[in-house]
C-alpha positions as CSV (number, residue, x, y, z in Angstrom):
1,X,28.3,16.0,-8.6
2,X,26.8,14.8,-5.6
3,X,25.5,17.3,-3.5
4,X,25.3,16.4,0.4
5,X,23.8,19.9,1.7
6,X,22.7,22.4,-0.2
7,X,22.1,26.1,1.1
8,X,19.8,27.8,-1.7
9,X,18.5,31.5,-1.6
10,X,16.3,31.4,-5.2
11,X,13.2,33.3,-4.4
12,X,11.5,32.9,-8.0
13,X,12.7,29.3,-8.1
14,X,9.5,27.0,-8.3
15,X,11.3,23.7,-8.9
16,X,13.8,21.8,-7.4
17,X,15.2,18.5,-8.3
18,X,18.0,17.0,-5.9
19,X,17.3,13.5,-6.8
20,X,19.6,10.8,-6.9
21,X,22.5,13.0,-4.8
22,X,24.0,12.4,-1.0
23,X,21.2,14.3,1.1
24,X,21.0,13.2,4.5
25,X,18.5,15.6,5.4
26,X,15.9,18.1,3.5
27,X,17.7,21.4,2.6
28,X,16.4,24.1,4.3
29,X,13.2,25.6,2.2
30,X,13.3,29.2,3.7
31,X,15.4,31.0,0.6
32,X,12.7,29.2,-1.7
33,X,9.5,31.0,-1.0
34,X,7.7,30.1,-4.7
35,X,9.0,26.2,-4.4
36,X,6.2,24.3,-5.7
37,X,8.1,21.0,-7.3
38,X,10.6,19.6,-5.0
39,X,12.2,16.1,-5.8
40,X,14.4,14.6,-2.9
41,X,14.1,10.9,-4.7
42,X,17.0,8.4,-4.3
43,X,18.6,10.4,-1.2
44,X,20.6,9.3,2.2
45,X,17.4,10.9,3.7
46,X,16.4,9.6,7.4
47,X,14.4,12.2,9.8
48,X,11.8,14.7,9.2
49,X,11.8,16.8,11.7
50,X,8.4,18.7,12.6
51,X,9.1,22.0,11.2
52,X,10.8,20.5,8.1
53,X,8.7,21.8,5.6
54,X,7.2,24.9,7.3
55,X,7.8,27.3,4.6
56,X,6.7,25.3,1.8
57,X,3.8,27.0,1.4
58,X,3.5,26.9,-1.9
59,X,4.3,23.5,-2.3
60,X,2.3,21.5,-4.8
61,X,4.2,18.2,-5.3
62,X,6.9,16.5,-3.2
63,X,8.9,13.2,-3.7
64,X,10.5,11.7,-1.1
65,X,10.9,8.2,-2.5
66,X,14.2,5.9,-2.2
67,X,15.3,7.4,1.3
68,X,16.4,5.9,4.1
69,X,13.2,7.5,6.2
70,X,12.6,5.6,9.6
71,X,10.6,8.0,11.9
72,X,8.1,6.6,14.0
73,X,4.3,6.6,13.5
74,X,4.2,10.1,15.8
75,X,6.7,11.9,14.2
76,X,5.7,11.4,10.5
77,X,1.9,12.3,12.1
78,X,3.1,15.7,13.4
79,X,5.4,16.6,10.4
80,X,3.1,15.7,8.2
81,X,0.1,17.5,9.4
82,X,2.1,20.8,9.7
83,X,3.0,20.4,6.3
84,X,-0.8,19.9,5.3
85,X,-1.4,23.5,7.4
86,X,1.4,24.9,5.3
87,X,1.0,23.7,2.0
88,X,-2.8,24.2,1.0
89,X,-2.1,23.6,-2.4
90,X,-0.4,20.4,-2.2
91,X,-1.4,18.0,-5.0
92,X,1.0,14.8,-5.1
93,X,3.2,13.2,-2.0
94,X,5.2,10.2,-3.2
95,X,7.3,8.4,-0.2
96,X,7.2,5.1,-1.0
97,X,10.5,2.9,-0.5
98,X,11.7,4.0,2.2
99,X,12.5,1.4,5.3
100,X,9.5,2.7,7.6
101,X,6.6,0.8,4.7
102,X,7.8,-2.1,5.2
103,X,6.9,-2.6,9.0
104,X,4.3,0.4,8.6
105,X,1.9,-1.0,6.1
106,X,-0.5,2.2,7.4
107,X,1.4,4.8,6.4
108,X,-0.9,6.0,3.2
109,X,-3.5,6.3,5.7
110,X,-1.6,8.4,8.0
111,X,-1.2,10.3,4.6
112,X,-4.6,10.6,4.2
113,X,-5.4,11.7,7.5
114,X,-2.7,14.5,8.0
115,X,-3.4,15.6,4.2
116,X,-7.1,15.1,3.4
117,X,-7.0,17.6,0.6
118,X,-3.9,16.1,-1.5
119,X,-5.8,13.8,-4.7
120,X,-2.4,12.1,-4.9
121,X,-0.7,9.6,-2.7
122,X,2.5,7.4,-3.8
123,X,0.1,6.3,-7.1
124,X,-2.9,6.1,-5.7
125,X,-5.2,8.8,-7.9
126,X,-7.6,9.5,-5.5
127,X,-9.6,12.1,-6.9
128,X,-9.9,10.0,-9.8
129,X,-12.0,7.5,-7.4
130,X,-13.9,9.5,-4.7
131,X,-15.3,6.4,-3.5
132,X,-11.9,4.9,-2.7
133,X,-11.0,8.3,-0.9
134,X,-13.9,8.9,1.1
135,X,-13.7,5.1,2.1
136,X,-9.7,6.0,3.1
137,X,-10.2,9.5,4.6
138,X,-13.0,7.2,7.3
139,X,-10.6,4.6,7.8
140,X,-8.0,6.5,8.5
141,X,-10.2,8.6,11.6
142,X,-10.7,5.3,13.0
143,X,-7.1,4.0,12.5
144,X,-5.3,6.9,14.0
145,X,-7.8,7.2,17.4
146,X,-11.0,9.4,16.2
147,X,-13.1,6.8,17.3
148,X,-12.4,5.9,20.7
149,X,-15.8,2.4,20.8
150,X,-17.2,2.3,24.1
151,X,-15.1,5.3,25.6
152,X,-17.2,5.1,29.3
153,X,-16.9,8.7,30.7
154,X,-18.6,9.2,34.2
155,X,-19.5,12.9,34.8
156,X,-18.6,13.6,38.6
157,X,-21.5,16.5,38.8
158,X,-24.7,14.3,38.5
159,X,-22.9,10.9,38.3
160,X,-24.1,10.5,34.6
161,X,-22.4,7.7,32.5
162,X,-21.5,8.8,29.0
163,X,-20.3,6.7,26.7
164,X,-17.8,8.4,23.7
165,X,-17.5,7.0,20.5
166,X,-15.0,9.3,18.8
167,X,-12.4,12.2,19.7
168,X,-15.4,14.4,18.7
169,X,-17.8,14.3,20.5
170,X,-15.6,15.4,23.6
171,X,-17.2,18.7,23.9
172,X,-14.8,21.9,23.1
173,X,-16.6,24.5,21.6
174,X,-20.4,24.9,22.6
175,X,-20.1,23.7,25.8
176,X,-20.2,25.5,29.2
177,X,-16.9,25.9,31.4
178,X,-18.2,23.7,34.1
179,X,-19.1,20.7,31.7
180,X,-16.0,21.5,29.8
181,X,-14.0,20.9,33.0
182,X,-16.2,17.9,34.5
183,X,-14.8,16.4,31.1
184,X,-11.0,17.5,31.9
185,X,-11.0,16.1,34.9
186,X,-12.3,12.6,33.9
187,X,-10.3,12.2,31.0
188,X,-6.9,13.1,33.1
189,X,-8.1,10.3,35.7
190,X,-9.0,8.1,33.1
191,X,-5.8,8.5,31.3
192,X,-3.3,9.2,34.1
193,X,-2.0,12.0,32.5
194,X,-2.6,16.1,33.2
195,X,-4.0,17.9,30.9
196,X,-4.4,21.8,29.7
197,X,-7.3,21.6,28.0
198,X,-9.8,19.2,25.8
199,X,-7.9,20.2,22.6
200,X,-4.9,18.6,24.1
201,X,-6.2,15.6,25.6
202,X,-8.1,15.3,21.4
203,X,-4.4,15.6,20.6
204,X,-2.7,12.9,23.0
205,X,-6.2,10.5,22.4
206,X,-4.7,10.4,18.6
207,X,-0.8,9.9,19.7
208,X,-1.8,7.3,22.2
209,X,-2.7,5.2,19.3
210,X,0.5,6.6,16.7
211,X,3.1,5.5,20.0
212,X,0.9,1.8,20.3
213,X,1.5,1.6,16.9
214,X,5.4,1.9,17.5
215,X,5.1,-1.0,19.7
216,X,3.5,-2.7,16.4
217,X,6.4,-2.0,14.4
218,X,8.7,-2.7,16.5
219,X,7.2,-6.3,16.4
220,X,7.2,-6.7,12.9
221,X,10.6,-5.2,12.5
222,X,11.3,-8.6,14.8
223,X,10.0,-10.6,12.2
224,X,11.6,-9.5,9.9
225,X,15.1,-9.4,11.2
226,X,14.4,-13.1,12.3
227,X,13.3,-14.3,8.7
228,X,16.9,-12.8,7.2
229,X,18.4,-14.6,9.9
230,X,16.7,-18.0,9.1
231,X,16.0,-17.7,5.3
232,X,15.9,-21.7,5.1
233,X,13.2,-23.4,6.6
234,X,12.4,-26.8,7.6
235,X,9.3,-28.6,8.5
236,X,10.4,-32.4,9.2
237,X,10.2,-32.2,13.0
238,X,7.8,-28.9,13.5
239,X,4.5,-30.2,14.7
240,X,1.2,-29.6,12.5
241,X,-0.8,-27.9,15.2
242,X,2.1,-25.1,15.8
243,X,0.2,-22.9,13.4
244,X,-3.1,-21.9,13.4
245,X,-4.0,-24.1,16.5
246,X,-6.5,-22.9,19.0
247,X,-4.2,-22.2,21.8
248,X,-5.3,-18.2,22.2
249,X,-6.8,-15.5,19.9
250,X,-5.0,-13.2,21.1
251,X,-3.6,-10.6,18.9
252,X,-0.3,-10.1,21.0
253,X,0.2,-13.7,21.5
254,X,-0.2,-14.5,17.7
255,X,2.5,-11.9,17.2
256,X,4.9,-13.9,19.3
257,X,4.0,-17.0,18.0
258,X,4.4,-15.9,14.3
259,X,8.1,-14.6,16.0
260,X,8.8,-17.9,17.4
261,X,7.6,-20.0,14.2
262,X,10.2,-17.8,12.4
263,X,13.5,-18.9,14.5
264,X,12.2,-22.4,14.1
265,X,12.1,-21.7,10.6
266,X,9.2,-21.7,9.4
267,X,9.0,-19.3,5.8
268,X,7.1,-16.2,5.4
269,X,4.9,-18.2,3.3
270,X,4.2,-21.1,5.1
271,X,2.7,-18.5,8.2
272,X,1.0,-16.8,5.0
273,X,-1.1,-20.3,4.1
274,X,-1.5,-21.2,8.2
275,X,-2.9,-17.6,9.0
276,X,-5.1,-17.7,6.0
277,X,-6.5,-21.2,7.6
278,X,-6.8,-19.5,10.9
279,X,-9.3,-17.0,9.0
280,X,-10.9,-19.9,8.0
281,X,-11.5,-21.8,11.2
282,X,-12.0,-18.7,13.6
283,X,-14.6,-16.3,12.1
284,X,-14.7,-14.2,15.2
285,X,-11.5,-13.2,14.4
286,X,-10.9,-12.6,10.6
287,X,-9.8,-9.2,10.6
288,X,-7.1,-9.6,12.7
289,X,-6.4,-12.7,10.6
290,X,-7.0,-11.3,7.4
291,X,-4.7,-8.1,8.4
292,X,-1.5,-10.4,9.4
293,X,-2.3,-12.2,6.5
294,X,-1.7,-8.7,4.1
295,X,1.3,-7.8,6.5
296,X,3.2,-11.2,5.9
297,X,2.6,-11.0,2.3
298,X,3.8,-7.3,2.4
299,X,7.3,-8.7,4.2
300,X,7.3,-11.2,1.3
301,X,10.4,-9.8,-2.1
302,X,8.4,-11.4,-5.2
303,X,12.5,-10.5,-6.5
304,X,13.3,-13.9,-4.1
305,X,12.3,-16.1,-7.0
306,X,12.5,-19.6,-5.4
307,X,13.4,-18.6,-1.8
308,X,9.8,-17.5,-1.6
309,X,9.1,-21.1,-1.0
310,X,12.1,-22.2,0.9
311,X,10.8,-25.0,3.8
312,X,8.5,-26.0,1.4
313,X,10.7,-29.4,0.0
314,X,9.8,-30.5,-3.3
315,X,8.4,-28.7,-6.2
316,X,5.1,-30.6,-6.5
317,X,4.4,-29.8,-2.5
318,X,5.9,-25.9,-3.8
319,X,2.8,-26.3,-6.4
320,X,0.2,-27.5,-4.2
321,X,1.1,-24.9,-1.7
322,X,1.0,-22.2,-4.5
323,X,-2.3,-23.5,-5.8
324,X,-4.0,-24.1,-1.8
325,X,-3.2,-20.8,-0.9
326,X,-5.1,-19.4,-4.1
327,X,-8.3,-21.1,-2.9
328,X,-7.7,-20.3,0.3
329,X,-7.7,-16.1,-0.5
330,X,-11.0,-17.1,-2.8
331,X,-12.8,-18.8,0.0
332,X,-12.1,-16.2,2.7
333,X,-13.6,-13.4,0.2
334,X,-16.5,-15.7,-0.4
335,X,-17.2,-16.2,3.0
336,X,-16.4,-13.0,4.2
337,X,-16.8,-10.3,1.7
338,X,-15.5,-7.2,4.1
339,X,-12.5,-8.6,3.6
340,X,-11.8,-8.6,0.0
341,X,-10.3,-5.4,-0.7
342,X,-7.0,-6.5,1.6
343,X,-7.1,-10.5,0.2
344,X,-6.8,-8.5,-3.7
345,X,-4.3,-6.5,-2.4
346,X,-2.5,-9.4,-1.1
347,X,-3.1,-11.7,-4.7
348,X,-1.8,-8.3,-6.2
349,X,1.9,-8.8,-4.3
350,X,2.1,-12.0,-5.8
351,X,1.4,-11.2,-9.6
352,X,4.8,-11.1,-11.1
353,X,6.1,-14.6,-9.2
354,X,6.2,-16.4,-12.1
355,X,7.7,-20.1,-10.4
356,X,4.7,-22.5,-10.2
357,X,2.6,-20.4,-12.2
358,X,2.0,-18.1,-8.9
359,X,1.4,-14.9,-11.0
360,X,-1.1,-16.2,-13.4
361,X,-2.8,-17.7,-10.3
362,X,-3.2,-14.9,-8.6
363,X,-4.3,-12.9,-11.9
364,X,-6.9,-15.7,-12.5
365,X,-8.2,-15.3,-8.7
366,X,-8.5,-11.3,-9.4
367,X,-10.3,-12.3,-12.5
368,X,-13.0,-13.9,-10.2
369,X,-13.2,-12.0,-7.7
370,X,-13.7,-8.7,-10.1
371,X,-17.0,-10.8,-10.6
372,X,-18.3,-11.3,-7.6
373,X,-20.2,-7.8,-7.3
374,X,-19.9,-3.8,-8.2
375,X,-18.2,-3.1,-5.4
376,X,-15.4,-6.1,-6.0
377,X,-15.0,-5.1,-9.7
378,X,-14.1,-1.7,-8.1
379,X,-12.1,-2.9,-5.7
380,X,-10.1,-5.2,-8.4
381,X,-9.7,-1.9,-10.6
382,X,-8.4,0.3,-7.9
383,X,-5.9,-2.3,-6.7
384,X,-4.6,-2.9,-10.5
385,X,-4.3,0.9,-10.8
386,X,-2.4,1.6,-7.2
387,X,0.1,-1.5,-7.6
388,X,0.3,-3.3,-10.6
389,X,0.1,-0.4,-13.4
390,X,2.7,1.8,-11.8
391,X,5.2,-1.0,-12.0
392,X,4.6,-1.1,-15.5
393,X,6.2,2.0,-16.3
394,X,9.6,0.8,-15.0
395,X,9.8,-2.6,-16.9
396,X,11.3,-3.8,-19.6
397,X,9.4,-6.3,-21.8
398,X,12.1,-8.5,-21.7
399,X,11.8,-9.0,-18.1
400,X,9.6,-11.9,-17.2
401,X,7.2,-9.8,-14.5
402,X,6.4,-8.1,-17.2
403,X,5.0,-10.6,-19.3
404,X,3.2,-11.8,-16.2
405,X,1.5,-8.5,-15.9
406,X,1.0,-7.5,-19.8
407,X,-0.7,-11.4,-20.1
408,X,-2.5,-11.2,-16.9
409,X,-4.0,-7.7,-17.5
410,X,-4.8,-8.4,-20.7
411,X,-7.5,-10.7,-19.1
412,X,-9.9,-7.8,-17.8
413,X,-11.1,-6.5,-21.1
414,X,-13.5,-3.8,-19.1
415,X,-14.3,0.1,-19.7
416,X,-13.3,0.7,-16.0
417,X,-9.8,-0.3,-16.9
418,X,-9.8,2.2,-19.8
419,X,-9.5,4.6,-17.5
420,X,-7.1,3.1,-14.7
421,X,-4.7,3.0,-18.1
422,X,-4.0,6.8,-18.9
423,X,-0.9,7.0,-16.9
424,X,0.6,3.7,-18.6
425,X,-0.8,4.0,-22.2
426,X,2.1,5.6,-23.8
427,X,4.4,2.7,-22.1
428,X,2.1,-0.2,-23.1
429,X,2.2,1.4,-27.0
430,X,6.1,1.4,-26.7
431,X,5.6,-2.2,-26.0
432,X,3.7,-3.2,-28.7
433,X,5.7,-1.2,-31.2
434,X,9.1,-3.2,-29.8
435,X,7.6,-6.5,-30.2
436,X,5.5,-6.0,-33.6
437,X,9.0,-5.6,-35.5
438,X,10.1,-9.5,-34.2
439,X,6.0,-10.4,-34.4
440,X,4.4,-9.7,-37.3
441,X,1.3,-10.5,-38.9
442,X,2.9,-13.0,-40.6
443,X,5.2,-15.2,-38.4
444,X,5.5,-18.6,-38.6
445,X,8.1,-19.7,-35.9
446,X,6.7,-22.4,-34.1
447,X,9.4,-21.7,-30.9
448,X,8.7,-21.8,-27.4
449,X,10.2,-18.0,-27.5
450,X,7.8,-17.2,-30.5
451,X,5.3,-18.5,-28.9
452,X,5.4,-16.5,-26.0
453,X,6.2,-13.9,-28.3
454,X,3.0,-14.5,-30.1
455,X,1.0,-14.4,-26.8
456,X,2.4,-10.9,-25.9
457,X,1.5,-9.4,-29.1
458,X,-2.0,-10.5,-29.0
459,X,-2.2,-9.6,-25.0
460,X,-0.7,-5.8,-25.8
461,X,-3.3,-6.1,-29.1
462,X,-6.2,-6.9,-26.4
463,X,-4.7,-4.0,-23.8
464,X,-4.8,-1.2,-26.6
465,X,-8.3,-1.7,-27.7
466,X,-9.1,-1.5,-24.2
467,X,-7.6,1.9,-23.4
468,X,-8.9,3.3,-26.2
469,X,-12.1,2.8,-25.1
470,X,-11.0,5.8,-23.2
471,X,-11.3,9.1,-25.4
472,X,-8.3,10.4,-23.6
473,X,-6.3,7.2,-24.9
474,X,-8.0,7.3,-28.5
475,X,-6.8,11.1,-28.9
476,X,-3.5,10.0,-27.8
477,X,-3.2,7.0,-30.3
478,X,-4.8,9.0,-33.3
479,X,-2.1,11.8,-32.8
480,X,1.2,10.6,-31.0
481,X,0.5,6.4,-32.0
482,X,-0.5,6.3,-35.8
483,X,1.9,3.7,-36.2
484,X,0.2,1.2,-33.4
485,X,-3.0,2.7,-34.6
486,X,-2.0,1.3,-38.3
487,X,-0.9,-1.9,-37.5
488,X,-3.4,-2.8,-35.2
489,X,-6.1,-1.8,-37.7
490,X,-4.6,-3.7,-40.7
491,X,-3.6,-7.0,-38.2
């Protein structure tokens, strides 16, 4: 049956799976007082209001995957954060696939920010890496308006010029009423808005920034609705110099210009190399380069095969374009290493392309980077674990990404990735025990499909002793694997 509204009074009920039904909005969670699993994957799902999950409170996981979810930067803020006020005990929120990623890359941020004490976002494990999380709870302060940079307050009392630099440091507790309200007043005339109190102009400093950021997606949904519009692209009349030319750094001006490159054309791709030559050429601006750089790539379906490169005419130009953009991502992180963790994340989109040897590529560039210092290894690892490992557990072997990604992986024979592999382990053992029956130790095909087939079992051969280099994995291959375990040990 598919269920399309469900009314449920079930007091001792602590999980709840509605997955893959015709929800168009979460049931109501009052009759469910103990709820601590609730699974709303694969829905018609498309608002969440505030007060959606405000008697959840003993909520520990929630999966809203496979919606329809399009609320703006603002609302998802305020729901969100009421749910982290509600649910103290939430561990895991998965929301991922819903139309809103796409055009708001940020949202796992947001996450972070309205749920600091959840360890589990989408895939990222982040209480397996506090480093990663500590890095993301400070990024996301800044992202969503905690640190205001150069904030000039003048105090009308003495005429004394203060200068904020986050959300803060505006003085609500500790402070007396008359400097409370000298700050009231200034921050009403500075923003043009009236105010109760300091708590709420804290509160509208942070949605300033969520309702700018609706202007941002509003942009990129642009984008994107011009690229399906114009999926072919052509480049015999479009002058060189109409991408990355020196015309303006200006952020909103490249937005438009990236808009206007798109009805003329141009391919997601194309703008990907260009902007990653603009990062080259204009230092003073490679984070905003490097960040349009991991948006395009983000609007880019590896699933297009071949259209990826459409504008791009023959297939040697497709190669060269394939292998330029590669050393472009390597010289950026060389030059600039700040920027490294987004240029892996971006290499990572491209891993399972498999025309023009794209995948391997971008594995090998990984490969290099991982070895440029600590913090890139740690960067590489926490990259493989939030976006390539996850999609291992819903392929097939026979698929060609996942050759890509079995081959590729196979590459970073490291302790640290013993660890990434726990979640996976039990898939990449399934692998190895479908393809040791066609393999074995002593096959003498000499085919181009037993050859590949050859490369796999030696890649999955390379990935197991690797995880097992984690005792977690070695228990699990002792008592649930003896049949890998045998085989491997006798191959």
């Amino acid at each position: 049956n598919k269920v399309s509204y469900p009314v449920l009074v079930m007091p001792r009920l602590r999980e709840l799976h509605l997955n893959k039904n015709e929800l168009r909005q979460v049931p109501p969670l009052t009759g469910l007082p103990d709820l601590e699993v609730l699974n709303l994957s694969g829905n018609r799902i498309r608002n969440l209001p505030e007060d959606t999950f405000e008697h959840a409170h003993k909520l520990e996981k929630l999966d809203l995957t496979h919606n329809l979810v399009y609320e703006n930067p603002s609302c998802l803020y305020n729901t969100f954060t009421k749910l982290g006020m509600v649910a103290r005990e939430l561990k895991h929120v998965r929301i991922h696939d819903n139309p809103f990623c796409g055009v708001f890359s940020e949202y796992q941020l947001l996450l972070v920010r309205t749920l600091p004490r959840t360890p589990r976002i989408d895939d990222l494990v982040l209480e397996a890496n506090p480093r990663l999380w500590q890095e993301m709870k400070e990024q996301a302060a800044t992202y969503f308006g905690h640190e205001l940079k150069g904030f000039d307050l003048t105090l009308t009392g003495d005429g004394k010029l203060e200068t904020l630099s986050s959300v803060g440091q505006i003085p609500t507790q500790g402070a007396n009423r008359a400097r409370q309200k000298e700050y009231l007043k200034n921050l009403q005339e500075r923003l043009g808005v009236t105010l109760k109190d300091l708590e709420q102009a804290k509160r509208y400093l942070i949605l300033d920034r969520l309702h700018a950021l609706e202007d941002e997606m509003k942009a990129r949904q642009k984008i994107l609705s011009d690229t399906k519009r114009n999926p072919v692209a052509s480049d015999s009349h479009q002058p060189e110099e109409a991408l990355g030319s020196e015309s303006s750094s200006d952020e909103e001006l490249g937005e438009e210009t990236k808009a206007q490159e798109l009805g003329q054309g141009k391919s997601l791709f194309t703008i990907l190399t260009n902007e990653l030559d603009e990062a080259l050429s204009d230092p003073a601006n490679i984070s905003s380069s490097v960040n349009l750089v991991f948006e395009t790539a983000s609007q880019i379906s590896i699933e297009a095969g071949e259209q990826i490169f459409q504008g791009i005419k023959s297939a040697n130009a497709r190669r060269e374009a394939v292998t330029l953009f590669v050393q472009q991502v390597l010289m950026v992180a060389e030059r600039h290493p700040e920027t490294s963790l987004l240029l892996i994340r971006t290499l990572a989109r491209f891993v399972g392309v498999s025309q023009y040897r794209m995948g391997e590529l971008c594995f090998k560039a990984m490969f290099d980077l991982a070895h440029a210092g600590q913090d890139s290894m740690a960067d590489v690892m926490d990259v493989i674990s939030e976006m390539i490992l996850p999609s291992v557990l819903d392929m097939h072997l026979e698929e060609t990404r996942c050759s890509l990604a079995i081959l590729g992986l196979s590459k970073f024979d490291y302790p640290e990735l013993s660890v990434k592999m726990i979640d996976c382990f039990g898939q990449i053992c399934m692998f190895y025990k479908q393809i040791m029956r066609t393999v074995g130790a002593g096959a003498s095909s000499h085919t181009e499909d037993a050859d590949q087939q050859q490369k796999l079992f030696v890649a999955l051969t390379s990935l197991i002793r690797c995880a097992v280099r984690n005792e977690y994995n070695a228990v699990s291959l002792i008592q649930e694997e003896k049949e890998v375990m045998l085989f491997i040990i006798t191959s």
